[in-house]
Structures are given as structure tokens and as C-alpha cells.
Steps between C-alpha positions, in 0.01 A plus 500: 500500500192571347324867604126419688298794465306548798146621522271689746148508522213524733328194329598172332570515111259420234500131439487564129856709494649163588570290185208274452699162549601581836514273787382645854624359816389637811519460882191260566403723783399780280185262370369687845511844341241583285645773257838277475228208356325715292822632306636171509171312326595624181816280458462193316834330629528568935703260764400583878813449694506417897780760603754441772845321486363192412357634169868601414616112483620236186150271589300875456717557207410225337138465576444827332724426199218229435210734562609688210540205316151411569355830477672470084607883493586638149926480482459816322789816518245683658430257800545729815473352882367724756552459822215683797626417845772561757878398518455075438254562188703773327851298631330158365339662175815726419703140498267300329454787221868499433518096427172470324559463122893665589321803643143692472458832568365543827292803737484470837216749707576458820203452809720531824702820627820263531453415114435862403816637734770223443476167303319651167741677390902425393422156322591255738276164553572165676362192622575315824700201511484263801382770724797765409307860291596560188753219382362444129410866326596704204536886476170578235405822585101596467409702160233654681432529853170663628471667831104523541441717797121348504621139523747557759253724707323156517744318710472475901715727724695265584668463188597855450683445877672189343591722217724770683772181564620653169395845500714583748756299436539663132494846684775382704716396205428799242175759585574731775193683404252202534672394861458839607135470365444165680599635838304838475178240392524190613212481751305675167607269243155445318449347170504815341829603672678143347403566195552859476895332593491227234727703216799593777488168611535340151749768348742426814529150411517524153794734527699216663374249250587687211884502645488125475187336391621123447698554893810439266716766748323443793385864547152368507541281766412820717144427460603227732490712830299320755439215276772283664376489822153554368503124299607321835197613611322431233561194468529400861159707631280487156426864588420711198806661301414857571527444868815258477684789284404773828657285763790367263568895430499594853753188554712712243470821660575383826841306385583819289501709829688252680796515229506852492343539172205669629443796720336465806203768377458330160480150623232674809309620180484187260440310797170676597399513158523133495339467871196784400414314221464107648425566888554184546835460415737300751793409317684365766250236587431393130882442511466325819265263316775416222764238572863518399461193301182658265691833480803311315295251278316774431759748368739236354256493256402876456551653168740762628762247600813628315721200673415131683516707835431908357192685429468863359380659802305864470582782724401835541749777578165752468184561377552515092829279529576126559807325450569123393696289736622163530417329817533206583190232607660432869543900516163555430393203742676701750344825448160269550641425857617859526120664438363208690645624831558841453150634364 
């Protein structure tokens, strides 16, 4: 897999070290920030994009194919697509850069903590298909990705809460130093603070990535802690993915315990990391809110599914090591039951 050099700096790159027949899509919401307009006047080719899950869909897919059609952009070598936004945009862009013209070189500069932590990096985009994340996608890694500590100072508080779904839950699988960090700071966290934690954050999940970057052996499917769980209620609640991934995590850690896999004192400590960081976390009521039937059509469908009935299922045996398990869907309703009543 191609190498993405990734960049820090306190404020966005020049527009003129982009190649000049570049083609700028950005989150439409960022027409509300003044520098982000400035820097982005200078490009002759730019696509606003409406992000969300319905932006990552065949209809959006298509729509913007013929913008760029319209907009009659040189099919030059050096045509580049950058992509300014959170996890849709740089999903959506990172897919359609790697079927336009058999592949274009694309940047992505992410705007959200969640982006900047998790979905920027390792090369993975998708689109939705009938309401399941991520069917249709390639692995196209970034060439570039910018981490602009200015532009993600911008965002609202509550994104950088949404964000630390997958903070922790990369601590938990591989950076014993940034969990320990997390619980010594988390009623600090400030912008400065998640920034400051940005290269930890990024190295951890690179070094699983590296082992097996097109999930060929399956050791990537680690990244996958919480996400099981986490895409029920995704899909079921609409909640943001951040959020989901917290409550799908402390689903995990709270099975892992009951098999045994997980101290007592290590499951006490993820588990108020997770709770300090969303107070309003009540897992077993969201799960109280799911029905038997959803859970199944929803995970008969989920990526992991390594059989008609199996999923790869992510445990933790302790903080810095998870383990890969296959579980079945009615074991996993179950366990839903289980956490209902017990919690």
C-alpha cells in the first residue's frame, strides 16, 4: 500500500503548493468560516459536499461524477482531488478519487477530531448501500494528509467529545501511554491537549495497519473493537459515530469481564474512562431500545461476518491487548439480554 506522508501545522497549506489543476471539495458547512473561504477562493475547480451518511451513497456518487463533468477539469497526470471535511467527505472523496480516470492522486485535510484521530488515516473508504456503512469502497490510501491544528480548533466541543469514541478505543487496543493519559486528563481534555495527542494516536493505528493493510489476515480487524455493537446503534439510533463506538466499546468490555478475559480492575478502569468521557452514557437502556429482530438484520449484514451465522467479535483481555473471537449473532443477542438486566 502506498506510504501517506502526514503533515502538521498550525495553519492550512498554501493553496499554490497544491498542483494548479486541482479539484477542492469541501464540507459545505465550512462556507461559515471565514479563513477556510478565504484559502479556498483561490481554487478554480471546488464541489461543496453536504456531509453525513447520505452524502456517502450511489445517487451522491453519481451526482458528483457529473459535477466534474460539468465543471470540464483538465484530465491531466497532475489532476489531484482534495478533500476538507470530516469522515463522509474524506470516505466519499477518497472513493471517488480512486475510480476517477482509474485513480487520481488524492489529499485529504481533515476538519473534525474523529477524521483527524481515526478514519484519515490507513486507506480505507466506502459508500453505503441500502442503509448498511461501507459496502462499496477501495483501499487508496491519502498521499498527503494535513492535520491543521487552526482548522480543527474551529470545530464545536462537541465534536472533540464525539471524537474520544476512537481515542480511547485505540488506547485500549495498542497505547497504554495515551489511556493512561486520558484518565489522568479527561475532565482537561482541551483542544490543545487533543492535539498535543494526535501523533500517538495515529502511530498506534498505523502499526496495526502496516501488519495487514488490505485486512488480507485479519489482524486489522482489531480496529473493530466497539464497532460491532457500535453500528447497531448507529444505524438503529442515528447517533453520531464517536458516541456509538463509546457505548459499543463498553458493550465489549463488559462481555470481556464476563468471560473471564478481563480483570475485574481493568474492566473498572476502561469502563470509567468510557463513562468520564460521555456522562450520559446508559448502555443498558440504548440496548433496551434495540429489538432482537434489528440486532440480527443488522449484523447478518456486518462486514465482520466470517460465516452466515459468525462475526469476528473484539475482546479485550487488557489495556494494550485484544483478541479476535468468533461469536456467534444469537450469542451476542444474548449478551444484549445479559447487560440489559444485569447493568
Amino acid at each position: 500500500m502506498q506510504k501517506t506522508e502526514v503533515l502538521f501545522s498550525k495553519k492550512m497549506p498554501a493553496a499554490k503548493s497544491f498542483p494548479s489543476e486541482s479539484v477542492l471539495f469541501y464540507d459545505s458547512i465550512l462556507n461559515k468560516n471565514p479563513d477556510f473561504k478565504k484559502w479556498a477562493s483561490v481554487f478554480t475547480f471546488k464541489i461543496a459536499l453536504k456531509s453525513g451518511e447520505t452524502l456517502k451513497t450511489i445517487d451522491s456518487l453519481k451526482q458528483n461524477l457529473e459535477k466534474l463533468a460539468i465543471l470540464d477539469v483538465p484530465s491531466t497526470p497532475e489532476l489531484t482531488f482534495i478533500a476538507v471535511g470530516g469522515g463522509s467527505v474524506g470516505d466519499f472523496v477518497g472513493f471517488l478519487a480512486s475510480i476517477y480516470l482509474r485513480g487520481r492522486p488524492f489529499i485529504n485535510i481533515p476538519s473534525t477530531w474523529l477524521s483527524a484521530f481515526d478514519s484519515a488515516h490507513g486507506g480505507k473508504n466506502g459508500l453505503n448501500l441500502l442503509k448498511q456503512k461501507n459496502q462499496i469502497g477501495t483501499f487508496y490510501p491519502a498521499i498527503k494528509v494535513y492535520l491543521v491544528e487552526q482548522l480543527l480548533a474551529s470545530q464545536p466541543s462537541e465534536r472533540m467529545i464525539e471524537a474520544l469514541g476512537e481515542v480511547i478505543k485505540i488506547s485500549v487496543i495498542g497505547n497504554q501511554s495515551l489511556f493512561k493519559f486520558l484518565e489522568k486528563n479527561i475532565f482537561k481534555l482541551n483542544q490543545k491537549l487533543m492535539y498535543q495527542n494526535l501523533p500517538g494516536a495515529i502511530e498506534a493505528k498505523n502499526k496495526i495497519v502496516k501488519k495487514d493493510p488490505f485486512e488480507k489476515l485479519g489482524l486489522r480487524r482489531v480496529l473493530n473493537l466497539g464497532h460491532t455493537m457500535g453500528h447497531v446503534f448507529e444505524s438503529h439510533y442515528g447517533w453520531p459515530h464517536g458516541i456509538c463506538i463509546l457505548l459499543g466499546t463498553l458493550f465489549s468490555v463488559r462481555w470481556s469481564y464476563q468471560l473471564g478475559m478481563l480483570s475485574v480492575q481493568e474492566c473498572i478502569r476502561i469502563s470509567h474512562l468510557i463513562e468520564s468521557a460521555y456522562t450520559s452514557i446508559n448502555l443498558s437502556e440504548d440496548l433496551a431500545g434495540v429489538s432482537d429482530a434489528s440486532v440480527r438484520q443488522l449484523l447478518l449484514k456486518d462486514k465482520k461476518r466470517t460465516s452466515k451465522s459468525e462475526i469476528d467479535f473484539i475482546f479485550i483481555k487488557k489495556i494494550g491487548q485484544v483478541v479476535r473471537k468468533k461469536v456467534s449473532v444469537e450469542q451476542i443477542i444474548a449478551e444484549i439480554h445479559r447487560q440489559k438486566t444485569e447493568y
